[in-house]
C-alpha positions in Angstrom: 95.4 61.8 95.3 99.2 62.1 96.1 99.5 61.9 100.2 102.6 63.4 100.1 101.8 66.6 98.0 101.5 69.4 100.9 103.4 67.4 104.1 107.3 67.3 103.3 107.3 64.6 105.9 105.4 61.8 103.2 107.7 61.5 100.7 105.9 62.0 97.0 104.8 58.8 95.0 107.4 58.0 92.2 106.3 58.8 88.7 106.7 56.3 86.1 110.1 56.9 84.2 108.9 57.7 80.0 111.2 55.2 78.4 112.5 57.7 75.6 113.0 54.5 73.0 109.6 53.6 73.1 107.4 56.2 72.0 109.7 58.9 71.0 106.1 60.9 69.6 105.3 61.0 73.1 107.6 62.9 74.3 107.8 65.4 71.3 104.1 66.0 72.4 104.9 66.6 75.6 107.7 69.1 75.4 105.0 71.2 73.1 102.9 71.2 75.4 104.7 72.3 78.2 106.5 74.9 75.6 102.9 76.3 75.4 102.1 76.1 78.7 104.8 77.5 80.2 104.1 81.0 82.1 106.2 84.1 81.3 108.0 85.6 83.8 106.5 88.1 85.8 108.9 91.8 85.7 109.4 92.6 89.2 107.5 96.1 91.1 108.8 99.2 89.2 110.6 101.5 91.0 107.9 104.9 92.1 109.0 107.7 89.5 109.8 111.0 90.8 107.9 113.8 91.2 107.7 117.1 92.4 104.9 119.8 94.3 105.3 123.3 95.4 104.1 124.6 98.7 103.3 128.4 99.6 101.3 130.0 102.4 100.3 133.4 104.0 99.2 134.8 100.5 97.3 137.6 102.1 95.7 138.5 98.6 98.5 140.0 97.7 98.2 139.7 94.6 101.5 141.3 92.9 103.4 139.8 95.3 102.0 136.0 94.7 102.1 136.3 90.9 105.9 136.9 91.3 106.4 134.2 93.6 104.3 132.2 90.9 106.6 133.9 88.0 109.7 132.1 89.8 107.9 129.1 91.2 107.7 128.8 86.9 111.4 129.8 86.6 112.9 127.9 89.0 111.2 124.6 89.5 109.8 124.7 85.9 106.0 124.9 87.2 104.0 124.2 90.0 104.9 120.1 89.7 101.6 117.7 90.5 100.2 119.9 92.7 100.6 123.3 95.0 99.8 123.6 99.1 98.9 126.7 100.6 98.8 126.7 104.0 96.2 129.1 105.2 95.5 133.0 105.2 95.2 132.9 101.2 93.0 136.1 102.4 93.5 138.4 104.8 89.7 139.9 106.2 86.1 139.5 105.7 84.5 139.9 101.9 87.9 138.6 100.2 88.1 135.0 98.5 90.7 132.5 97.2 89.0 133.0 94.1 91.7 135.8 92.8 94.5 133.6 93.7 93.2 130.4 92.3 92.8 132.8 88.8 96.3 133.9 89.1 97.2 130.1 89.0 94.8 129.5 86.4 96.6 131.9 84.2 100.4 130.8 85.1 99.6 126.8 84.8 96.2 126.2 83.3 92.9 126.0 84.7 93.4 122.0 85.6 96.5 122.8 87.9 95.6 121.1 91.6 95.5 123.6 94.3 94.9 122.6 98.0 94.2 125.5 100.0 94.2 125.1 103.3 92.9 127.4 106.5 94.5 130.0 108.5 94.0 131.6 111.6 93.0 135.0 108.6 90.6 132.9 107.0 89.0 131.8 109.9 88.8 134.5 112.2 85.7 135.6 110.0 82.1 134.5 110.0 81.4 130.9 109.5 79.5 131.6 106.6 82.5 134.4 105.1 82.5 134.2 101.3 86.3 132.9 102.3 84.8 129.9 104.0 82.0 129.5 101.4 84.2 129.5 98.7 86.5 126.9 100.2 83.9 124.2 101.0 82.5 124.6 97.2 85.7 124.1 95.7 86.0 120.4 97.7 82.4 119.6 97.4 81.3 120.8 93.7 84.2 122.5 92.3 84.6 126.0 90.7 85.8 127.5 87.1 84.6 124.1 85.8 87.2 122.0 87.9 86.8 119.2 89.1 85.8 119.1 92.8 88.9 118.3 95.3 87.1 115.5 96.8 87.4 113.6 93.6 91.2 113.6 94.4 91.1 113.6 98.2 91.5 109.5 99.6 89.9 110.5 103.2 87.6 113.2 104.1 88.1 114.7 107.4 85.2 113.9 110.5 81.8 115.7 109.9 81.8 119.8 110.4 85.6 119.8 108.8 85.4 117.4 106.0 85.6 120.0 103.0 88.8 121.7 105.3 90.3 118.4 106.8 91.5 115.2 104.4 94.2 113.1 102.8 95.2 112.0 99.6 98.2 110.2 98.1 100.8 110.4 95.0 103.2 108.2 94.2 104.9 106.7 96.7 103.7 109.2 99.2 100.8 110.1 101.7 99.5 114.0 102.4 97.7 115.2 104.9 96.2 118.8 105.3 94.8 119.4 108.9 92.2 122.4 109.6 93.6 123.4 113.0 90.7 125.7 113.6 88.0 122.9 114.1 86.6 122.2 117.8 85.9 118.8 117.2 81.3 119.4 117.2 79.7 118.9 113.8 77.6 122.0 113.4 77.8 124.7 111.4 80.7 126.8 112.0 82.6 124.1 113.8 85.5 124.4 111.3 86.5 128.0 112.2 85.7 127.9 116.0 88.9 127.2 118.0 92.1 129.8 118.0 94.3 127.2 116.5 94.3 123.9 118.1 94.9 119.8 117.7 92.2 118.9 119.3 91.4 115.0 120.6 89.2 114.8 118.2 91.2 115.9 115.0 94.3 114.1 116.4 92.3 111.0 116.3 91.5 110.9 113.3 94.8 111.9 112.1 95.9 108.8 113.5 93.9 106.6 112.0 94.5 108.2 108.6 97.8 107.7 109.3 97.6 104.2 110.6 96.3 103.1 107.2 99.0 104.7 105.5 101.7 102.0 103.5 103.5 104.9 101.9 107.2 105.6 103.0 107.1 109.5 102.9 104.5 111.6 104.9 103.7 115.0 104.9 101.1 116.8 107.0 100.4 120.6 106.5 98.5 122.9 109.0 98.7 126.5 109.2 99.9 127.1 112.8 103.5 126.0 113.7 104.0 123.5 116.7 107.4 125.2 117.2 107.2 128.6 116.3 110.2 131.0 116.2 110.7 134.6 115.4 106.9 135.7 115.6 103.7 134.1 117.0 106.0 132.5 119.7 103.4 132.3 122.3 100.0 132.1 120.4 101.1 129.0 118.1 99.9 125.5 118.5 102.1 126.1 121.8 99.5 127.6 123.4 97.8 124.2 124.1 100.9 122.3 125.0 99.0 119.2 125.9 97.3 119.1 122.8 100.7 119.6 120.9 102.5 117.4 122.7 99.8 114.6 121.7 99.8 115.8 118.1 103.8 115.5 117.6 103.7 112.1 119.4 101.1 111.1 117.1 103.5 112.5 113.6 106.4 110.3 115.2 104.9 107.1 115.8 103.7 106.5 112.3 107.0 108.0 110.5 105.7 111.4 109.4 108.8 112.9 107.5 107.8 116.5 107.5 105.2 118.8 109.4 104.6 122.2 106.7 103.5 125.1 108.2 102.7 128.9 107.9 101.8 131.8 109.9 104.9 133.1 111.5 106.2 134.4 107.9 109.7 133.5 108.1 111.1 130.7 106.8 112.9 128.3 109.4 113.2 124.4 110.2 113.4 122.5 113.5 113.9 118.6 114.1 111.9 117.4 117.4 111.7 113.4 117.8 112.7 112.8 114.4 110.4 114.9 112.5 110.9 118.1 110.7 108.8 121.0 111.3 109.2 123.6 108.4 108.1 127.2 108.6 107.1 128.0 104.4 107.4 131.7 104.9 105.2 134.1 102.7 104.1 134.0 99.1 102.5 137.7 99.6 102.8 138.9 103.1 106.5 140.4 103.9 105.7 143.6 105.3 108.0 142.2 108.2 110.6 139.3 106.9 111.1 141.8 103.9 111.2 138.3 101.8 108.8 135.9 100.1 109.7 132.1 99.8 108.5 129.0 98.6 109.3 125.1 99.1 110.1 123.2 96.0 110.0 119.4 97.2 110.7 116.5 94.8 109.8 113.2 96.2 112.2 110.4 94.9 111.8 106.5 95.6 114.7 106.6 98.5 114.8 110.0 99.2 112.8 113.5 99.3 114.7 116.9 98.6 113.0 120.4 99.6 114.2 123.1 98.0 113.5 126.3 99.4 113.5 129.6 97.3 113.7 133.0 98.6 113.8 136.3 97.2 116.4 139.1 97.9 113.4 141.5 99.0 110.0 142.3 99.4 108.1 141.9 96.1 111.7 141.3 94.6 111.9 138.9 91.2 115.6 138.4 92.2 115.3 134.8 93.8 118.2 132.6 95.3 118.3 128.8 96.5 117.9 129.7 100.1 118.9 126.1 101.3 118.1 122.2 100.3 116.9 119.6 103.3 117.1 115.8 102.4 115.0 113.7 104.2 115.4 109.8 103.8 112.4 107.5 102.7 111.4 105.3 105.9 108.7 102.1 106.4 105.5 102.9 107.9 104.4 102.3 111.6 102.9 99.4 112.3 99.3 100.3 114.1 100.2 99.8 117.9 97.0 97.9 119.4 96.5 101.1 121.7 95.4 103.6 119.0 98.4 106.0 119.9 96.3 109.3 119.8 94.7 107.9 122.9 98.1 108.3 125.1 
């Protein structure tokens, strides 16, 4: 045993010199051997490849109008990229289903593209048990069209009674988070369309945790209803719980959240409040007002993230321009604070 191995303060015992003229075989051995022994260097972390997702929201079922938007989401961005968001109201009222949008995908980028459609105040203001609904929670649990379900790609299931509407996944070098803004925080049936859009303690607190764990240096977090609405639904947003808003926003700026994606207001617009972006998507279908559907393009790079955002020149048009580009810088994750934040 060598005392001075692991305390720099005892110096090491001297090894015998090898006297070279002696046994010259000896050291020949002795090279091989360490030749052979000798690890490889280990490459250092490769950098996170690029990649790219679409997001759309406030289909409506319209359906002409989404399959141009996906005509030019093919044009344009050359496909979908690893995955498309929708952000709620994929339907519009009671008896219709996601099911004729998720074929119009189907037929534009296969039957394997991943689609994460999310809830809107149009898909919830139905019956808990609305085919809309219904459909929904099968495509997370068991899958439709011989897919694979989405919770085979989700990393965290939301809290009981808005697990199949409320989760997290990653890709790359990044962490997602779709929120179902509609849950009231109880576990029975029907919990997941029961509030009139709404971060309530109970979703915010798990949202922190989720993001908490998260070591990834972009974020984004989709729900349908803005924080910060403008031009319509300027007073029966998120905004109309303040409290609760204000507790979800502090929540997205303590742990680093790049981007907050949202619907509902069908315009497209963006707004910077503590550090994080709120983006309005627009419309994939419904224009009857803005007179314009849009979609975000977003290609997530290992420093940076660049959102593209495509707009037609009209209604149902298949004229599309580059609207505008946002870059958004790459930055560490929080570290946890030993108050779980959400509690503040």
């Amino acid at each position: 045993m060598n005392p001075g191995a692991d305390n720099p303060e005892i110096p090491p015992r001297r090894r015998p010199r090898l006297r070279l003229g002696s046994r010259p075989w000896l050291v020949a051995a002795a090279l091989a051997i360490a030749l052979v022994r000798a690890p490889a260097a280990e490459p250092g972390p490769a950098a996170p490849a690029s990649f790219h997702f679409t997001v759309t929201s406030d289909l409506h079922l319209r359906v002409a109008n989404y399959g141009r938007v996906l005509d030019a989401i093919q044009a344009n961005s050359g496909g979908q990229g690893v995955f498309q968001v929708s952000i709620g109201d994929i339907c519009d009222r009671a008896g219709q289903t996601p099911a004729t949008m998720r074929e119009l995908i189907d037929a534009h980028f296969g039957a394997d593209a991943l689609w994460f459609p999310g809830v809107g105040n149009h898909d919830a203001s139905v019956a808990a048990t609305s085919a809309s609904m219904t459909w929904r929670r099968t495509e997370f649990t068991a899958g439709s069209g011989g897919r694979r379900p989405l919770r085979e790609t989700v990393l965290r299931p939301g809290p009981a009674g808005t697990a199949e509407t409320t989760y997290s996944w990653d890709w790359g070098n990044a962490h997602f988070v779709m929120l179902n803004e509609y849950w009231d925080g109880g576990s029975a049936a029907g919990s997941d369309v029961a509030t009139d859009g709404d971060i309530v303690p109970e979703l915010r607190t798990w949202l922190a945790t989720d993001l908490a764990a998260n070591r990834r240096p972009f974020v984004f977090v989709f729900g349908h209803e803005p924080a910060y609405p403008e031009l319509r639904h300027t007073d029966n947003s998120l905004n109309r719980h303040p409290e609760n808003r204000d507790a979800f926003w502090r929540v997205l700026a303590h742990y680093h959240v790049q981007a907050f994606i949202c619907g509902h207001v069908h315009y497209y617009y963006k707004g910077l409040h503590d550090g994080v972006w709120e983006i309005s998507d627009g419309n994939a279908g419904n224009g009857d007002k803005v007179h314009y559907q849009s979609y975000l393009d977003v290609i997530v790079g290992p420093a940076q993230a660049v959102i593209k955002v495509w707009q037609n020149d009209a209604d149902g048009s298949t004229t599309w321009h580059l609207a505008e580009t946002i870059v958004i810088p790459a930055t560490a994750p929080s570290v946890p604070a030993a108050e779980p934040i959400a509690a503040r």
